[in-house]
C-alpha positions as CSV (number, residue, x, y, z in Angstrom):
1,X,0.0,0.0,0.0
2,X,1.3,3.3,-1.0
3,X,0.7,7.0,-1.1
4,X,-0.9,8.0,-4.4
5,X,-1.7,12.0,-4.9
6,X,-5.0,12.8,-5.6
7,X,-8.5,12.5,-3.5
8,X,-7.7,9.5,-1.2
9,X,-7.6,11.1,2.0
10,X,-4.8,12.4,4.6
11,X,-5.1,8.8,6.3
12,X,-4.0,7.0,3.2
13,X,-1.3,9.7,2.0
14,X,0.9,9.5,5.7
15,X,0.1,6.3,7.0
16,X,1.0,4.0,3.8
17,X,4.3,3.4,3.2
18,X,5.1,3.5,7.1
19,X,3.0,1.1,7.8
20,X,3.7,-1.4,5.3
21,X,7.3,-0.6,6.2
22,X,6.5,-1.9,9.9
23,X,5.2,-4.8,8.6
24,X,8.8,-5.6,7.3
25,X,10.0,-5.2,10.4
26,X,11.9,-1.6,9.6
27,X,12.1,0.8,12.4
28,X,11.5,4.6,10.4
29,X,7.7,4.5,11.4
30,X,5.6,6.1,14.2
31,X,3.3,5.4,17.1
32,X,0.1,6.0,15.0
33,X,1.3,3.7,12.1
34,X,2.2,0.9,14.1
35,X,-1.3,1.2,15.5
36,X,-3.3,0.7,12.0
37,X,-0.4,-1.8,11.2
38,X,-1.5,-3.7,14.8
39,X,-4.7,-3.5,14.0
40,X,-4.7,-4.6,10.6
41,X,-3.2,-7.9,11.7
42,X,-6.1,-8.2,14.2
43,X,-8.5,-8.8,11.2
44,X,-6.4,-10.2,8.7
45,X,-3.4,-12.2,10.7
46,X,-2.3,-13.1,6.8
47,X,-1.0,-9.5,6.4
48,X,2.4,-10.1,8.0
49,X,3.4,-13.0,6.2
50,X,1.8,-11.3,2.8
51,X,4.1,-8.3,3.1
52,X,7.3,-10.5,3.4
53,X,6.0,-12.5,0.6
54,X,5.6,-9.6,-1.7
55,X,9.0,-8.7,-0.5
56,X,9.8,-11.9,-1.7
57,X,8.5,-11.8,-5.1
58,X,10.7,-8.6,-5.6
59,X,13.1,-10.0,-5.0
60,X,13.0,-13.2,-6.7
61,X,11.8,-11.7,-9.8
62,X,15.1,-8.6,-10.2
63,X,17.3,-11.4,-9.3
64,X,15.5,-13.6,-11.9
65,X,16.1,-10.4,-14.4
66,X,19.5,-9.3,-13.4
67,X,21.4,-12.9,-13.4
68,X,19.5,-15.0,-15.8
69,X,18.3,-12.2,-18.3
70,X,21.1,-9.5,-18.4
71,X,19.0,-6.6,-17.3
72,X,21.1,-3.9,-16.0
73,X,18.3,-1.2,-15.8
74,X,15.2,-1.1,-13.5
75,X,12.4,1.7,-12.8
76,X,10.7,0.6,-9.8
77,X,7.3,3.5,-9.0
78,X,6.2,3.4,-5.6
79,X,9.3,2.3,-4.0
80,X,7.9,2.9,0.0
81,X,10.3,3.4,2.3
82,X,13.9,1.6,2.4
83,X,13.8,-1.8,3.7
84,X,15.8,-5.2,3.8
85,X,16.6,-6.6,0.0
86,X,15.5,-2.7,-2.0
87,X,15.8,-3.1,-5.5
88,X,19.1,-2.0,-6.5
89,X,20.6,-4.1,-3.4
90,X,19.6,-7.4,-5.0
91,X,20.8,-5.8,-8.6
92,X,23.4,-4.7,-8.4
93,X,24.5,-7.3,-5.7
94,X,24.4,-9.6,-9.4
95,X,25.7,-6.9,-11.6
96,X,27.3,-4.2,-9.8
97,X,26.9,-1.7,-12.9
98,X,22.7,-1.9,-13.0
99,X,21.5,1.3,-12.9
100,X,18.3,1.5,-11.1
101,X,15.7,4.8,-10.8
102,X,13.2,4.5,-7.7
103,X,10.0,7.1,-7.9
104,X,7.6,8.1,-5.5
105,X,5.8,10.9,-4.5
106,X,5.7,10.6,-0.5
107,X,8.3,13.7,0.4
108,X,9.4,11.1,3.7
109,X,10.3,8.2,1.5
110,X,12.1,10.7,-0.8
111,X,14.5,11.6,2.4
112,X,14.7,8.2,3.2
113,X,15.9,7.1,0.1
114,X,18.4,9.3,-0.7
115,X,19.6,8.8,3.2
116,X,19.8,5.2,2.8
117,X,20.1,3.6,-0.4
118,X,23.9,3.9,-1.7
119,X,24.8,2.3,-5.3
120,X,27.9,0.6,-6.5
121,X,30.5,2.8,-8.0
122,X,29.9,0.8,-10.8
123,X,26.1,1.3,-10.8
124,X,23.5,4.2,-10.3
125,X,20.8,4.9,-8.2
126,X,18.4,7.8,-8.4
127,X,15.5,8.7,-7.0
128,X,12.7,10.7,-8.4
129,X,9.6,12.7,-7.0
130,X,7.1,11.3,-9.4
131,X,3.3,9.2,-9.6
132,X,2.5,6.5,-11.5
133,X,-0.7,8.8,-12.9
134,X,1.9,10.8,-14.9
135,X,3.9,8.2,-17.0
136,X,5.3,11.3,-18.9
137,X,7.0,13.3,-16.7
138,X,8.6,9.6,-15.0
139,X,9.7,8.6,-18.1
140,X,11.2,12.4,-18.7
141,X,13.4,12.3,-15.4
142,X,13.8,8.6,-15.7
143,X,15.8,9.2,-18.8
144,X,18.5,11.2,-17.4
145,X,20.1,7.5,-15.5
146,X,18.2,5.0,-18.1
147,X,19.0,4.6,-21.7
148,X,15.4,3.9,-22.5
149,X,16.4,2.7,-26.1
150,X,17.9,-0.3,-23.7
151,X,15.9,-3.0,-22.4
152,X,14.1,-1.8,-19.1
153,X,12.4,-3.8,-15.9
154,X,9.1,-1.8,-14.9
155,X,8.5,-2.7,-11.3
156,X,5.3,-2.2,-10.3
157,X,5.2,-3.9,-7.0
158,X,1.4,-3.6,-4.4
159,X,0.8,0.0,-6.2
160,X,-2.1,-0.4,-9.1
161,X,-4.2,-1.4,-6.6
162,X,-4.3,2.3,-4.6
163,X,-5.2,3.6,-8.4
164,X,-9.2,3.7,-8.8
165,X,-10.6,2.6,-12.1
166,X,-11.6,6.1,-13.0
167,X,-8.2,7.3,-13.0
168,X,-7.0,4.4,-15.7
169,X,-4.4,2.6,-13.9
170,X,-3.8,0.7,-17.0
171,X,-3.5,3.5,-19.7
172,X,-1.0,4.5,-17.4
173,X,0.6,1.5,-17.2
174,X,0.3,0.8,-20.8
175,X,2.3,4.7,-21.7
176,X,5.1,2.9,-19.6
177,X,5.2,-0.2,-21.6
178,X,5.2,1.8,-24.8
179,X,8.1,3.7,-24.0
180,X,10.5,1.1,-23.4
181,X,12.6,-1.2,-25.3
182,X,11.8,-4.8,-26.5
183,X,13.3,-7.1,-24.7
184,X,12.3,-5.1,-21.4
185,X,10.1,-6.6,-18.7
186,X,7.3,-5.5,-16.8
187,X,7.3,-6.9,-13.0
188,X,4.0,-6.5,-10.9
189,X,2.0,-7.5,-7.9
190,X,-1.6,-6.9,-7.4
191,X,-3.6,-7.0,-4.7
192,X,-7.0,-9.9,-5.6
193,X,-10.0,-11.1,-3.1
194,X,-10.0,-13.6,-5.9
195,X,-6.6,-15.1,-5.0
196,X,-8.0,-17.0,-2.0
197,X,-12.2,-16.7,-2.3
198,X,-12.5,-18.9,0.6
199,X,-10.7,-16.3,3.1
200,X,-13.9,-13.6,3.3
201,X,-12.2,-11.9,6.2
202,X,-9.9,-10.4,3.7
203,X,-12.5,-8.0,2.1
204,X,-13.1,-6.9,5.8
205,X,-9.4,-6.3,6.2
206,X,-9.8,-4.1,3.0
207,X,-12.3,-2.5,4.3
208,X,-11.0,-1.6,7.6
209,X,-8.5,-0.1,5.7
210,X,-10.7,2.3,3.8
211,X,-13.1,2.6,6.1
212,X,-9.8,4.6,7.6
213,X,-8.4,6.0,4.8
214,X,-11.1,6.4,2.0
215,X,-9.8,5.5,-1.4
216,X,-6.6,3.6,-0.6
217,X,-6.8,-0.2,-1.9
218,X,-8.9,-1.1,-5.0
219,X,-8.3,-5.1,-5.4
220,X,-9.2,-6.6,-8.5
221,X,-9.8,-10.0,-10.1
222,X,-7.3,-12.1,-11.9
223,X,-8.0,-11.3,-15.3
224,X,-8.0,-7.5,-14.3
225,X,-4.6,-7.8,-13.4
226,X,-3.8,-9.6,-16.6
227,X,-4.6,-7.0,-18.5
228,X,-1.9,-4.6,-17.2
229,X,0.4,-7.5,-19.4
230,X,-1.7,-7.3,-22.5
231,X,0.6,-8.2,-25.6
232,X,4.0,-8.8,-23.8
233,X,5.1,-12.6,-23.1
234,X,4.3,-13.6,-19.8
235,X,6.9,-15.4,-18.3
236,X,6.9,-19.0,-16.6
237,X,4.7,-20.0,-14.6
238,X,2.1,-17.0,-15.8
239,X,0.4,-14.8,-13.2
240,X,0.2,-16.5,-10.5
241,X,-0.5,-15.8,-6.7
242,X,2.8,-14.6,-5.2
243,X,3.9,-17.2,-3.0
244,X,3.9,-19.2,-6.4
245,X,6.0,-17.3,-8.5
246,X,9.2,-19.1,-9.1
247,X,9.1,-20.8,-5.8
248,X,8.0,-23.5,-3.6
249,X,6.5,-21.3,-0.3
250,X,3.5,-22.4,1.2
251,X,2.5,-18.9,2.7
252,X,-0.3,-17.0,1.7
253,X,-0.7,-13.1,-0.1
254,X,-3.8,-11.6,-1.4
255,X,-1.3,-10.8,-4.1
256,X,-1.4,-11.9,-7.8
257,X,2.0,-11.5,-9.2
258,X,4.0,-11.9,-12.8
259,X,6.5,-10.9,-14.9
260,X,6.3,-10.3,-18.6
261,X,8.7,-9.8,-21.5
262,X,7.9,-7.1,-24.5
263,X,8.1,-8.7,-27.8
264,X,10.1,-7.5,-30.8
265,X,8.7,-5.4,-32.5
């Protein structure tokens, strides 16, 4: 869950990205966002474990990219604030020149970042004050560390889901797409009730949370999500739910996750 501009609410711009960072066990967080984080558990004991799995898709997924696919460029929008295993950490810990740009648009995770995440000498890392919503002015700034003729992973990782359907989370992601190379890959995670139908108390969960902050998660179905891949090559095993991607966990996330390859031209 992240901070998105717009008519969420104050609830869902400060509390976020701290709270999801709590959940991953980091310590840059406050009294009142450990309290929803506390509380969130309460009705959904899953969340814990779901966080660290999404973690874990992350991951799996840049590691997949970096040692097995060559990429040495990532743009990851909505980074949240620094934790264990960040994006350029597992990168460039495989190639030590990847050159990774991390955007959000939460002023605290901005000084966070650039606080905390150091790159290689070989490598970059850059951070940008930027949302998702505008694709053009991301890609702009984004082009100043990527070469964005050069095969690019898009990491879109828990944030689609705090876009509403009437702001057109998938024309934005689908300007993104267009703009990169082929040969570049799109990595994202999605929140889905449909992931695990059986487990009802996970709408209430989501609806504790925007019964708090109005606006904040908007979870949709499998083949919703599938369409943020439309036309690139999904990669093996498809979208699947997270714990599933690439790995043999038996925990459980609300989270459908895949990665997808853009085809030559």
């Amino acid at each position: 869950m992240r901070r998105t501009h717009g008519s969420e609410g104050a609830g869902a711009q400060q509390c976020a990205p701290a709270t999801r960072h709590y959940w991953l066990g980091g310590k840059n967080n406050y009294p009142a966002d450990r309290a929803v984080a506390e509380a969130m558990i309460q009705t959904v004991p899953e969340i814990y474990e779901g966080v660290r799995v999404n973690r874990a898709f992350l991951r799996n997924a840049v590691r997949f990219l970096a040692a097995d696919c060559g990429i040495r460029q990532f743009l990851d929008i909505g980074t949240g604030l620094p934790s264990a295993d960040n994006t350029h950490e597992v990168a460039q810990g495989v190639a030590p020149d990847a050159r990774i740009v991390y955007v959000d648009n939460d002023p605290l995770v901005l000084l966070h970042a650039r606080a905390l995440l150091t790159s290689t000498p070989e490598g970059r890392t850059a951070y940008l004050d930027g949302d998702v919503r505008d694709p053009a002015r991301i890609l702009e700034q984004a082009a100043a560390t990527l070469d964005l003729t050069q095969p690019v992973a898009l990491m879109l990782i828990a944030i689609m889901h705090a876009i509403p359907d009437d702001q057109d989370p998938h024309a934005a992601v689908r300007m993104l797409r267009d703009a990169l190379a082929p040969g570049s890959f799109l990595v994202l995670s999605h929140l889905g009730l449909d992931v695990y139908p059986e487990k009802t108390h996970l709408k209430a969960g989501v609806d504790q949370v925007n019964a708090a902050a109005p606006g904040t998660l908007f979870p949709r179905t499998r083949d919703q999500v599938a369409r943020f891949f439309d036309g690139w090559e999904l990669i093996d095993p498809g979208l699947v739910p997270a714990p599933a991607w690439r790995t043999t966990s038996e925990s459980v996330s609300a989270m459908w996750a895949g990665v997808a390859r853009k085809p030559a031209a």
